[in-house]
C-alpha positions in Angstrom: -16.9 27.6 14.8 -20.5 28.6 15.1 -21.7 25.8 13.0 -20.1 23.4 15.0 -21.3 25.0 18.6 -25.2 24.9 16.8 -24.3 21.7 15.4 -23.4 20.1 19.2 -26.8 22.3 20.4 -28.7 20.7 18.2 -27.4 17.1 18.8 -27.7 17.8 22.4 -31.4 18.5 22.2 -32.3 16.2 20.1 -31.0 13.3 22.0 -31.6 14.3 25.4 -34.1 11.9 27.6 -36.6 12.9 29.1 -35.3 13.2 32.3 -33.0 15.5 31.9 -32.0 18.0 34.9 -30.8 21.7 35.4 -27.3 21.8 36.7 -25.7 24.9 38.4 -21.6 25.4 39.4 -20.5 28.3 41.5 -17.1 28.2 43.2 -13.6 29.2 42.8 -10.1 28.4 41.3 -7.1 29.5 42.4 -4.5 29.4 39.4 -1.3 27.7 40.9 1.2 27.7 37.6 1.0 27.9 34.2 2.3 26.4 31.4 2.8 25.5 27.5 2.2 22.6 25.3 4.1 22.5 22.3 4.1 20.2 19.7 3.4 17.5 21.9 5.7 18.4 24.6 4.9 20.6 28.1 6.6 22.7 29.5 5.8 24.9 33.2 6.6 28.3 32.5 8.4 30.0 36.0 5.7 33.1 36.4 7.7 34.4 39.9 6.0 35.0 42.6 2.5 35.9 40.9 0.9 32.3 40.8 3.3 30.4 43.0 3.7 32.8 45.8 0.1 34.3 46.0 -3.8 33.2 46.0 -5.4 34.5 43.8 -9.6 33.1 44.1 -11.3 33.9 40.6 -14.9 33.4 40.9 -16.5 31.4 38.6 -20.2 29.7 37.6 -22.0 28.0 35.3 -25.1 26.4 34.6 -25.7 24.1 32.0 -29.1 21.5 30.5 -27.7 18.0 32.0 -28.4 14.5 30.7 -26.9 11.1 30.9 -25.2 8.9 28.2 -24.9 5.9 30.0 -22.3 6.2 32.6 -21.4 9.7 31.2 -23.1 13.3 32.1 -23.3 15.7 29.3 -24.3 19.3 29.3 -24.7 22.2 27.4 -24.7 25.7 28.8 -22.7 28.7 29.8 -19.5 29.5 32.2 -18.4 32.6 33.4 -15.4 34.2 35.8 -15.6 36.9 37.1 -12.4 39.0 38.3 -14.7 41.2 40.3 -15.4 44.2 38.4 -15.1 42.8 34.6 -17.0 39.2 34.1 -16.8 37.0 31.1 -19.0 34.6 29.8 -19.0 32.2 27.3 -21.0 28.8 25.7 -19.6 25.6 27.1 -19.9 22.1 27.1 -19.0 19.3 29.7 -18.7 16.0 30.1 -18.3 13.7 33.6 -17.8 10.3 34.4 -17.8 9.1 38.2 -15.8 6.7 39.9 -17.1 6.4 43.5 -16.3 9.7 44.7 -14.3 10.8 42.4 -15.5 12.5 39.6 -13.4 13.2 35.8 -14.2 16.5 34.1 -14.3 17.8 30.5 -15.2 21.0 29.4 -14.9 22.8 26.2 -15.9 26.3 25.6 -15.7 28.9 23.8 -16.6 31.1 20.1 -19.0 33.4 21.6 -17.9 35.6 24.6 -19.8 38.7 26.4 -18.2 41.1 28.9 -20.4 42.7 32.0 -19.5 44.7 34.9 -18.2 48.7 35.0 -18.1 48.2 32.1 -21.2 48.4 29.5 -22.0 44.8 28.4 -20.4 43.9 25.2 -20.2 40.5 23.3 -17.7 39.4 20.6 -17.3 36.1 18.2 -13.8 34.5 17.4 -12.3 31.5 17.3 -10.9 31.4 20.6 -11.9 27.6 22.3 -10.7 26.8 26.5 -10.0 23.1 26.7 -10.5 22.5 30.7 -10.0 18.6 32.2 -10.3 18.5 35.9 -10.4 15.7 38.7 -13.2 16.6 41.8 -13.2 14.9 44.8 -16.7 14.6 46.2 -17.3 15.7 49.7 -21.7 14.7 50.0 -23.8 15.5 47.1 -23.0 19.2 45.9 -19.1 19.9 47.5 -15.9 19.1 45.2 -12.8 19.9 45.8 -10.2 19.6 42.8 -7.2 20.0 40.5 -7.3 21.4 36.9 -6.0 22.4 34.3 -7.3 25.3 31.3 -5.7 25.6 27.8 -6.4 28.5 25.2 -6.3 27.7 22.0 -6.0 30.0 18.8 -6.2 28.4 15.8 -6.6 31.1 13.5 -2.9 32.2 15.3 -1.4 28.4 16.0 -2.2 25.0 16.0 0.7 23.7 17.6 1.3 25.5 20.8 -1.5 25.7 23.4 -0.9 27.9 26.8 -2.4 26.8 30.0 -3.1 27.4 33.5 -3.5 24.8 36.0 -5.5 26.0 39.0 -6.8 24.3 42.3 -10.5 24.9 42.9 -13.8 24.6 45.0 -17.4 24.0 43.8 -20.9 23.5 45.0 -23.0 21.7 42.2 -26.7 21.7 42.3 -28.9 19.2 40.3 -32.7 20.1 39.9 -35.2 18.0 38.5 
């Protein structure tokens, strides 16, 4: 796993034009359900009242080196949540493709996690990876509002069942040159 996240680093730098930009995310999702994929079938799991009944905002940011590939934007960076006194960060990579206002996500993250907050900072390695493919809606330059969805997947424990959340969300995203 950490060959492969030095090996995208690496491929990442050495490609990137010269005009590539500092990105930073901050907003918030709100998880609305969750569910499982399992051997190429999906099912929503019924969590009661806890996602479906009640907002809960998790903070979340991340800022990532930006560059285009034709119509494409990739990045390389870092994402954390934070569920107020315990944060969690992690490497991640994304990739977005716009189509007017409308703007196609995916990120993929994961490997190499740290944990900051009451706690004293500690990091950890495994091979834990968070698929994430959203749609934003474009309000101006920096607002998005969108719908989501986050898998975990464990493949040191499964390859055939991957948990997610799906989550409705908020973001400002700055761009500097």
């Amino acid at each position: 796993m950490k060959r492969a996240v030095f090996v995208l680093l690496v491929l990442a730098l050495a490609f990137a034009p010269l005009a590539a930009q500092i990105r930073l995310d901050a907003g918030v999702t709100i998880p609305r359900g969750a569910g499982l994929i399992d051997s190429g079938s999906t099912q929503l799991a019924d969590l009661g009242e806890v996602l479906s009944s009640w907002i809960i905002p998790l903070p979340e940011a991340g800022i990532y080196y930006q560059f285009r590939a034709g119509p494409v934007k990739l990045g390389v960076g870092a994402r954390v949540f934070t569920f107020i006194l315990v944060s969690v960060l992690w490497p991640n990579a994304i990739a977005e493709i716009d189509f007017g206002p409308v703007t196609l996500m995916g990120q993929l993250g994961g490997g190499w996690f740290g944990a900051f907050g009451v706690i004293p900072f500690t990091t950890t390695t495994g091979n834990v990876l968070f698929p994430d493919l959203s749609l934003w809606y474009r309000f101006g330059e920096s607002f998005r509002i969108g719908i989501g969805a986050v898998g975990l997947m464990l493949p040191d424990i499964t390859t055939d069942t991957i948990p997610f959340l799906w989550y409705l969300g908020g973001k400002f995203s700055f761009v500097f040159e």
